[in-house]
C-alpha positions in Angstrom: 38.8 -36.2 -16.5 40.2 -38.1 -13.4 38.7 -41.0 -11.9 39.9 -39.4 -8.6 37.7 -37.9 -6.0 38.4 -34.4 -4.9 37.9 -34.9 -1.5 41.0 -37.5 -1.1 43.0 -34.3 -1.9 44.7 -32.5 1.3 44.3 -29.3 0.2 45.9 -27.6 3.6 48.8 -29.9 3.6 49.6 -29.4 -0.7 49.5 -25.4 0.1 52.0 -25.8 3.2 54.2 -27.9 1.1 54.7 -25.6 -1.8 54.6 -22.1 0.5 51.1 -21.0 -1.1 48.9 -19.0 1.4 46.9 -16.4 -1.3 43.1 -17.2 -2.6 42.3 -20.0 -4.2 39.1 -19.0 -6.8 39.6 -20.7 -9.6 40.8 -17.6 -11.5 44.1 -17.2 -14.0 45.8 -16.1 -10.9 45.3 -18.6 -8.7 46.3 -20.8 -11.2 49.5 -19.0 -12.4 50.6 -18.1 -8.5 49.8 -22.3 -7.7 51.8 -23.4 -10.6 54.8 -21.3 -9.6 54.5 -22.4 -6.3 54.7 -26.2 -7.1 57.4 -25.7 -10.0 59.7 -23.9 -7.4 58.8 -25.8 -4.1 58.3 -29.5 -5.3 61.8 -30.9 -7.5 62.0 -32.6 -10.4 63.7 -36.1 -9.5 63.7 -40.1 -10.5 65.6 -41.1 -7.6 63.3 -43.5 -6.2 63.8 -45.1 -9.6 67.6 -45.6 -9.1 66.9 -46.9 -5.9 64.8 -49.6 -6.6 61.5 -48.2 -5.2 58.3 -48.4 -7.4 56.5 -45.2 -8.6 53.0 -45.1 -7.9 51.0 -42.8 -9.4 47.4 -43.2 -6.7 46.5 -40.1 -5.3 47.1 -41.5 -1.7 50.7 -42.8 -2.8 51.3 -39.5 -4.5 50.8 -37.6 -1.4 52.6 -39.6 1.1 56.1 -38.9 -1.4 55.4 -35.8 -2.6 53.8 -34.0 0.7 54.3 -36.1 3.5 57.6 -37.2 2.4 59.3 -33.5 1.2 60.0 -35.8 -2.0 59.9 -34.9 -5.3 59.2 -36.7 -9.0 58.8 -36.5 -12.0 56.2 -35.6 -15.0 53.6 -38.3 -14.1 53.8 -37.8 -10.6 54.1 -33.9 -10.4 51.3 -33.5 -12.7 48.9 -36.0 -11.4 49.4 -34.3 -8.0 48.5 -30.7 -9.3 45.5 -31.9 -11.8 44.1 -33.2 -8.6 44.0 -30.6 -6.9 43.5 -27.8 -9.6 39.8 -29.9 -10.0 39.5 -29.7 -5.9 39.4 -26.0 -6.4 37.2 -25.9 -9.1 39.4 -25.9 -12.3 38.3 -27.7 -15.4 41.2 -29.7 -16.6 42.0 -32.1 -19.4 45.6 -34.7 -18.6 47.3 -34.7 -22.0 50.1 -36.6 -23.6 53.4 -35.5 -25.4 56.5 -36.7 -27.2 59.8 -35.1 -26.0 62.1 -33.5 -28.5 64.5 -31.8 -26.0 67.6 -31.9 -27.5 66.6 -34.7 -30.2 64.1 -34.8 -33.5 63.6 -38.3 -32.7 60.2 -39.4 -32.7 60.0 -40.8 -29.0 57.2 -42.7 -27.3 54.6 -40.7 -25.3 56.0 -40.3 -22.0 55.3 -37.2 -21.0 52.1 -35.7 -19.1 51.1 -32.3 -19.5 47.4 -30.6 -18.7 44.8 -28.5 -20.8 43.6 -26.1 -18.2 40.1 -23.9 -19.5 39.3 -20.9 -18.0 37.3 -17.9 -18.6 37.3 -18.7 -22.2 40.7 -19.6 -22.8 42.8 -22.7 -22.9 46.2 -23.0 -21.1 48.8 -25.4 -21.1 50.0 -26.1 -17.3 53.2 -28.4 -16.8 54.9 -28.8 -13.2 56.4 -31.9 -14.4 59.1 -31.0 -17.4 62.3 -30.3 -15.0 64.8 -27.1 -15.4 63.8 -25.9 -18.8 59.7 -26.7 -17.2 57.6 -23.7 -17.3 57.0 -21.4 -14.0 53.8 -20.0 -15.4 51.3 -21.7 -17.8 51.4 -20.7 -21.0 48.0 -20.0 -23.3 46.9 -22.0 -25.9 47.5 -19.6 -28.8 50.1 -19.7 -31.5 53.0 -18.1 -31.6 52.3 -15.7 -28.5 55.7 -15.5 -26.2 55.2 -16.4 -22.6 57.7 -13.8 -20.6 58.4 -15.8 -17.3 60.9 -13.6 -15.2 64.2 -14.6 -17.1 62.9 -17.1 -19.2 60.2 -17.4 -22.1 58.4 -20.2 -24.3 55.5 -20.1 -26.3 53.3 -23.0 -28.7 53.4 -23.1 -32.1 51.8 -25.4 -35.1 52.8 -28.6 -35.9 50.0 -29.6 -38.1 47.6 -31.1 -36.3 49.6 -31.2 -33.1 51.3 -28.3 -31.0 54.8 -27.5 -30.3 55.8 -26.1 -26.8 58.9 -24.4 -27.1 61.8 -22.2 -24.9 63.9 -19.2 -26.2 67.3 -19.2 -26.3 68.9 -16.2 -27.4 67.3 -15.7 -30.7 66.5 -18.8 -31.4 63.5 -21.2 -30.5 63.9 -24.5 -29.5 60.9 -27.5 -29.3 60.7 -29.2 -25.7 58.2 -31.4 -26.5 55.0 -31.9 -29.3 51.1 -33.1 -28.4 47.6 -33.4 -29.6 44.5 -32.3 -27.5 43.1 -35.8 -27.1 42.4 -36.7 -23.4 44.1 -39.4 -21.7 43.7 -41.6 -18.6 45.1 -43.0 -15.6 45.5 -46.2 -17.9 47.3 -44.2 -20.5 49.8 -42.8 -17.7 50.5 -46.1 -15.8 51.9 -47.6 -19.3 53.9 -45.1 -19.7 55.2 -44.5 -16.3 55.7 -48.5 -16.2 58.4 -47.6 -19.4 59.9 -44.6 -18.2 60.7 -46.4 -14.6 61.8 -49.7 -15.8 62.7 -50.0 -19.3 66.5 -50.1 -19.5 66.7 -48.1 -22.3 65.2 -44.8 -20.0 67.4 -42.1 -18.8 65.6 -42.2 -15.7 66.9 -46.1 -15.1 70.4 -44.9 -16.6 70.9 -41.2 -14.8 70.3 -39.8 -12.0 69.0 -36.3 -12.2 67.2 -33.9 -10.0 66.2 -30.6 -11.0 64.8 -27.3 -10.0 63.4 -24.4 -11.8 63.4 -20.7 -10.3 63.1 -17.4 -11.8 66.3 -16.9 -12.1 68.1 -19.7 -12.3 67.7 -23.8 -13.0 69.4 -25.8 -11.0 70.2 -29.4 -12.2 72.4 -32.8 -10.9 72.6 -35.3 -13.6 75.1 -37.6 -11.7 77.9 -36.2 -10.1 77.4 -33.0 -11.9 76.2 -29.8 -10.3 74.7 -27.4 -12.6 73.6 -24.0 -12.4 71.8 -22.6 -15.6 71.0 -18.6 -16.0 70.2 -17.0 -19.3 74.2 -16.0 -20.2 75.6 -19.6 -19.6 76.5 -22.4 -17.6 78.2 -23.3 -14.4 79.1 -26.5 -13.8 80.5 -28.4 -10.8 81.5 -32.2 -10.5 80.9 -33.4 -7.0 83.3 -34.9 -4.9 81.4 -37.7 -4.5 78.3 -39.7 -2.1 78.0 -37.4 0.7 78.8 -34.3 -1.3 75.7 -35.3 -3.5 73.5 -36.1 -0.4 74.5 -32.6 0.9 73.7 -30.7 -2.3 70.0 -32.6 -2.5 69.3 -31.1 0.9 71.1 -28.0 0.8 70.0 -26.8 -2.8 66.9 -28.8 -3.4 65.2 -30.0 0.3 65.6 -33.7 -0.1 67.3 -35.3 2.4 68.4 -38.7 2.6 70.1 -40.9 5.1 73.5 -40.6 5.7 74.8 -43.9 3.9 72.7 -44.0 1.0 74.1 -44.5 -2.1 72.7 -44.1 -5.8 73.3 -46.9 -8.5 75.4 -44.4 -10.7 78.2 -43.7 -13.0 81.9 -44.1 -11.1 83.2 -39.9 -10.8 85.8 -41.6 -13.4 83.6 -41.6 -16.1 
């Protein structure tokens, strides 16, 4: 459970922020209409990373970027924010920890944050924090049941004793990332986040990305690449350059920058 207090959570300004405006029970569909509001409203991004600028992962500090600052983040961040205020509103939840295996069967370090959400009996796995292939919906705790999310679909399997959340594509399953059940802390998160911010062997120190889920469509920069991802295929655009990339980041995913500002990244060359 989080050492946070509830009542340092800006509950008005959060639902402003990601367009929410329904009930807020703690019920499955105040949870499921939340989550897609912060998947689709609050970007996936390390860009604070590549610019130098410490990640902070306090409530307070959270807010400020996130909220205040029309920023986005990543896992550590994104999740952090919506465990806080899931448990404002009354929703038992449980931070969790996983080891990515998108696109690799590597066994990675823990670095990504996920949350056990229980309610009315059942456990759900809620994750605003996962990018474009991140789920819109949660997804319940129960093996093998496909999760239909507009376009898209995942589902959890077995892994012996750990779980497996997946994504279909085509016929074909494919892991995003495996976890156990056991609770973890703000300690356990600020290790991790300390890696995945500053360790020069992290793609967030090496890549820029930014990211956006939406029913129909993901849309992704990893450098000076544009991408647009639907169920039939890519699209894929290389950017001109620095203020072609500061457009798109406004235009396409509501982050806006000062004209000038430049990224440490790869040369369009390479």
């Amino acid at each position: 459970m989080s050492t946070e207090s509830p009542a340092l959570v800006d509950i008005d300004a959060y639902l402003n922020r990601i367009g929410y405006d329904g009930p807020l029970e703690p019920t499955w569909e105040v949870l499921r209409d939340l989550h897609l509001a912060h998947a689709t409203h609050i970007p996936f991004e390390n860009l604070d990373v590549l610019l130098g600028q410490p990640i902070r992962l306090d409530l307070d500090s959270l807010q400020a970027k996130l909220i205040g600052g029309k920023r986005g983040g990543y896992c550590f961040e994104q999740n952090t924010l919506l465990s806080s205020v899931l448990e404002h509103l009354g929703f038992q939840v449980t931070r969790l920890a996983a080891r990515v295996r998108y696109r690799t069967m590597r066994i990675l370090p823990r670095t990504h944050m996920l949350l056990k959400i229980d309610l009315e009996g059942q456990s759900w796995i809620a994750d605003v924090g996962f990018g474009s292939e991140g789920l819109l919906h949660p997804v319940a705790l129960v093996e093998g049941r496909p999760s239909p999310q507009f376009v898209w679909t995942y589902r959890v399997v077995r892994d012996a004793e750990r779980w497996v959340l997946q994504s279909q594509q085509g016929n074909d399953w494919h892991d995003l990332y495996v976890f156990t059940l056991e609770p973890q802390y703000p300690v356990d998160f600020e290790m991790a986040n300390h890696y995945v911010s500053t360790h020069p062997a992290s793609r967030f120190v090496q890549t820029l990305t930014v990211q956006l889920p939406l029913p129909e469509v993901r849309h992704i920069i990893r450098n000076y690449d544009l991408i647009s991802e639907r169920p039939g295929g890519l699209d894929q655009t290389r950017l001109a350059g620095d203020e072609e990339l500061l457009h798109v980041l406004s235009d396409t995913f509501g982050l806006s920058f000062p004209t000038g500002t430049r990224f440490p990244i790869q040369a369009l060359a390479e």
